[in-house]
C-alpha positions in Angstrom: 3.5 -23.1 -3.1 4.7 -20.1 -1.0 3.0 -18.7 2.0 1.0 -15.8 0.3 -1.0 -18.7 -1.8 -3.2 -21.7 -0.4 -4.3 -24.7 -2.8 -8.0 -26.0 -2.4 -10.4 -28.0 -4.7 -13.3 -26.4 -6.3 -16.0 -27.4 -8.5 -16.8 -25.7 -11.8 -20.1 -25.9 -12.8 -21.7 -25.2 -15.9 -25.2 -25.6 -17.5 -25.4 -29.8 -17.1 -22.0 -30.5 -16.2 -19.1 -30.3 -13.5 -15.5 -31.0 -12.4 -13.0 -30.9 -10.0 -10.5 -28.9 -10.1 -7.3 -27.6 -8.4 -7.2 -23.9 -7.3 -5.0 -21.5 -5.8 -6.0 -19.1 -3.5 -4.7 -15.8 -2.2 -3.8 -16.2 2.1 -5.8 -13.6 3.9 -4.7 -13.8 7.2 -4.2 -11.6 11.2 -0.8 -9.8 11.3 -0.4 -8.1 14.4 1.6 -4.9 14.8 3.1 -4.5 17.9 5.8 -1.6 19.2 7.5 -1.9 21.9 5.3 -4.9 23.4 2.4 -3.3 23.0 -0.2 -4.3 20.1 -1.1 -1.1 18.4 -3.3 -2.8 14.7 -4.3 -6.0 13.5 -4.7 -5.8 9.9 -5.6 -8.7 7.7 -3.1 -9.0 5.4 -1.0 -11.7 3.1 1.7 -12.9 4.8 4.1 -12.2 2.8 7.1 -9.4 2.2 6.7 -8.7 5.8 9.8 -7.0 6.3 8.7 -4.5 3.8 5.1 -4.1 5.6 6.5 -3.6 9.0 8.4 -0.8 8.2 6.1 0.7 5.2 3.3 1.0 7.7 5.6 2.1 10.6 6.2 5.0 8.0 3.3 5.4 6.4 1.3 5.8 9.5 3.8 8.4 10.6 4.3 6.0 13.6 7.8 6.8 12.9 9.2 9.4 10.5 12.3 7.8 8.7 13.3 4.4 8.8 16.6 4.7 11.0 13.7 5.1 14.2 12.3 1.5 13.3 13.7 -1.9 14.3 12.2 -5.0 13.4 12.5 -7.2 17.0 10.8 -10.6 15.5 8.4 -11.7 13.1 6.1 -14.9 15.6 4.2 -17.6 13.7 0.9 -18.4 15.3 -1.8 -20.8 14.8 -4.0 -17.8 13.3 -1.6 -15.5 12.2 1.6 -13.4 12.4 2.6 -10.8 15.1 5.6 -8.7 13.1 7.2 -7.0 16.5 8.6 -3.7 16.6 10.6 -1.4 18.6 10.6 2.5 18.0 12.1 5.2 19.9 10.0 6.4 23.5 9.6 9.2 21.7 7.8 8.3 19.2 6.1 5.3 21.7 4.9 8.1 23.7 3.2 10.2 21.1 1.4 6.6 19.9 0.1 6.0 23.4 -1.2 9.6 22.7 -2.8 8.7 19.5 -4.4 5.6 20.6 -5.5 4.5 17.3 -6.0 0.8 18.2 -7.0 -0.1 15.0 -8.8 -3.5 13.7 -8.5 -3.9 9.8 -10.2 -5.2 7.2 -8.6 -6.1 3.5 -11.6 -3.3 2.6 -11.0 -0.8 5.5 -7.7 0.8 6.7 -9.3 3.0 9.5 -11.9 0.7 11.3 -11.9 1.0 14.9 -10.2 4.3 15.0 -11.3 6.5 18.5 -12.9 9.2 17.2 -13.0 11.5 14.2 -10.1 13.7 14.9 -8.0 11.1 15.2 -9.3 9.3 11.9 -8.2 12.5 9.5 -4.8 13.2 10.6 -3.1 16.5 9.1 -1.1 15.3 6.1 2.3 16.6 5.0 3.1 18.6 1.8 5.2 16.9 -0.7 8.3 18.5 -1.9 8.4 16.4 -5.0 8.5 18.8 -8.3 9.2 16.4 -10.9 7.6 16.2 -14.0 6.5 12.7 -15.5 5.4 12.1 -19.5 2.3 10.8 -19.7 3.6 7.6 -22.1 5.7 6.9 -19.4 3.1 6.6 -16.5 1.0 4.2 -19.4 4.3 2.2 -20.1 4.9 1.4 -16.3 0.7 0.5 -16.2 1.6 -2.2 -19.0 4.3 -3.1 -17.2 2.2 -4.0 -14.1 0.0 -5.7 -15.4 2.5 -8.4 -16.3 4.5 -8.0 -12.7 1.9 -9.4 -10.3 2.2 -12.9 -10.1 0.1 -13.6 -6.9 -2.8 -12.2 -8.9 -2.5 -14.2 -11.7 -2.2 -17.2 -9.8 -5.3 -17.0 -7.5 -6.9 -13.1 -8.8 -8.0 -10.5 -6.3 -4.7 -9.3 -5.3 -3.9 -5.9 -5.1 -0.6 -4.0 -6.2 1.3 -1.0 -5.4 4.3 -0.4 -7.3 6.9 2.5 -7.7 8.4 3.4 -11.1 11.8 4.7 -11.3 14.7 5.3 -13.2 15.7 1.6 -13.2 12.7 -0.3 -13.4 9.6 -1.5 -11.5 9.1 -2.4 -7.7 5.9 -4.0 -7.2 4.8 -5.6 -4.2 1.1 -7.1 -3.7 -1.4 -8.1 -1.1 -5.1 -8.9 -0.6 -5.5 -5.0 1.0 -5.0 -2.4 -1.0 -3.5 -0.3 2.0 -0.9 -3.3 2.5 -0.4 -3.5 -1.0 1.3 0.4 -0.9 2.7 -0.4 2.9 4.5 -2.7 1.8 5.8 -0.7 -1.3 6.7 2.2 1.4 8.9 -0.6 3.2 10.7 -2.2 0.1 11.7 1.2 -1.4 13.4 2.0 2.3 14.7 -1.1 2.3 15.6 -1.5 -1.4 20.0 -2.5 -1.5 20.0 1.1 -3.0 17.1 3.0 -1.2 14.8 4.6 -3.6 13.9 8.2 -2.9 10.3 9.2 -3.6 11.1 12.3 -5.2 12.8 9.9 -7.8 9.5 8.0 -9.5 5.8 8.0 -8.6 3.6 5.5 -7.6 0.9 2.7 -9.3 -2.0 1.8 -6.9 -4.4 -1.2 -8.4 -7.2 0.0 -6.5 -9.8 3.1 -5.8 -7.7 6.1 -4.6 -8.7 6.4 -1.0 -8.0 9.0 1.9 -5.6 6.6 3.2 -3.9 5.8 -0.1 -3.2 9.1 -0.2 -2.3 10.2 3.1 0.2 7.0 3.0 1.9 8.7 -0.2 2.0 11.7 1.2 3.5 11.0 4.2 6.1 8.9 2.2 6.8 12.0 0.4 5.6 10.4 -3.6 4.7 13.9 -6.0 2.6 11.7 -8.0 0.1 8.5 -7.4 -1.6 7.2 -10.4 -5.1 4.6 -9.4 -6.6 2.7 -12.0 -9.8 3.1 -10.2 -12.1 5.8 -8.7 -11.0 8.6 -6.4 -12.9 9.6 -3.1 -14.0 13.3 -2.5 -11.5 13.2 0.4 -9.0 11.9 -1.3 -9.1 14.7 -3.9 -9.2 17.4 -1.1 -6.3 15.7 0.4 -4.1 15.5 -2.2 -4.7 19.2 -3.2 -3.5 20.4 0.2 -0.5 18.0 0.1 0.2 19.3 -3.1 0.3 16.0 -4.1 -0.7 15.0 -8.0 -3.4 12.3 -7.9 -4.6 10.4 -11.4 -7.1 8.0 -11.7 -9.3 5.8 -13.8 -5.5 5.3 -15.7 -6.7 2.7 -17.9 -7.1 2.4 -21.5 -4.7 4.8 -22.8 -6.0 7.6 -21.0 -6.0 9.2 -17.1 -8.0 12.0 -15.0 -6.0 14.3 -13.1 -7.8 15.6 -9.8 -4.8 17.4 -8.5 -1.8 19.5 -8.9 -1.4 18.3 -12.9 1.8 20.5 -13.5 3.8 17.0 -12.7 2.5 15.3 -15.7 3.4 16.6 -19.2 1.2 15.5 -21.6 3.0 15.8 -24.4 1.9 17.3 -28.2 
């Protein structure tokens, strides 16, 4: 049994009978994110890959803009959770006292708590990316992922983010759906080989969401692909990131909201 995953006994009931039986359960628990001493978020998350979510949300809250600017100081065990410590450059501390986002998450939420509304719709960046990606490829690497999350089969309702590139498949996965794709952000930086955005596109097991987007953006991905629903916002977003965004990629089929010159669809 590994951190992420917590046995308990449950009883299964059916009409006139039940049993005891052994469970696994995904760990939902308080990870603190703290720069330079100070707390700045304290999303519920799985603890687990937190290398990878440290940095991945550093970047992908544009907290700091490449991953040279991050240090990871500590990771501190408590009683009810995990404080991952990091230190960033004054610079960057400075413009974060200035945001004062001070957020509280939720495995549902990744902008609860945020000040005000200005600060919760933060201008996103345009993505260079200009890649083109078949279609059977962005279904191949969706069959692929479905056999690459092995948190969720264990215990179910995990989420997964996962970048497909030349190589292969990074997946990472975590009760949040924001974590889920933080995490991913972090692994590709800190892959043995760093994996450029420009050269894949992203997998999301969730609803396409402002944030989801605005987290690809900022990490520079051309292309995310949800197996869920898009938001309105998300939609606008993407188009004035020029990002591509899919969704409702299941079954052997996709809708493109935005930018669809990166996908060929083939004859």
């Amino acid at each position: 049994m590994n951190d992420a995953l917590h046995a308990v006994t449950a009883l299964r009931m059916t009409t006139g009978a039940s049993a005891t039986l052994d469970d696994r359960v995904i760990v939902e628990a308080p990870v603190a994110l703290l720069y330079n001493g100070e707390s700045f978020a304290v999303m519920m998350a799985t603890p687990d890959a937190l290398e990878d979510f440290a940095l991945g949300f550093a970047l992908g809250e544009g907290i700091v803009a490449t991953p040279e600017e991050f240090r990871l100081v500590d990771i501190v065990q408590h009683e009810l959770g995990v404080a991952l410590h990091g230190a960033i450059p004054q610079l960057r501390f400075d413009a974060l006292q200035e945001r004062r986002r001070g957020m509280e998450g939720r495995s549902g939420c990744g902008l609860c708590g945020v000040e005000s509304l200005q600060s919760a719709l933060r201008e996103v960046p345009k993505v260079a990316s200009t890649g083109m990606v078949p279609i059977a490829r962005i279904h191949a690497a969706l069959a692929d992922l479905s056999r690459r999350q092995p948190l969720n089969a264990l215990s179910g309702g995990v989420h997964a983010a996962a970048f497909a590139h030349t190589h292969g498949l990074l997946v990472r996965e975590d009760v949040g759906r924001h974590n889920a794709l933080d995490k991913l952000i972090g692994a590709m930086a800190r892959h043995d080989a760093p994996l450029p955005a420009s050269d894949g596109f992203a997998l999301i097991t969730s609803r396409a969401s402002y944030e989801m987007v605005h987290k690809a953006a900022t990490a520079g991905l051309g292309l995310l692909v949800a197996i869920s629903a898009p938001t309105d916002l998300a939609i606008r977003t993407a188009e004035s990131a020029d990002l591509t965004l899919a969704a409702f990629a299941r079954g052997g089929s996709l809708n493109v909201y935005s930018h669809p010159q990166r996908i060929d669809a083939g004859s």
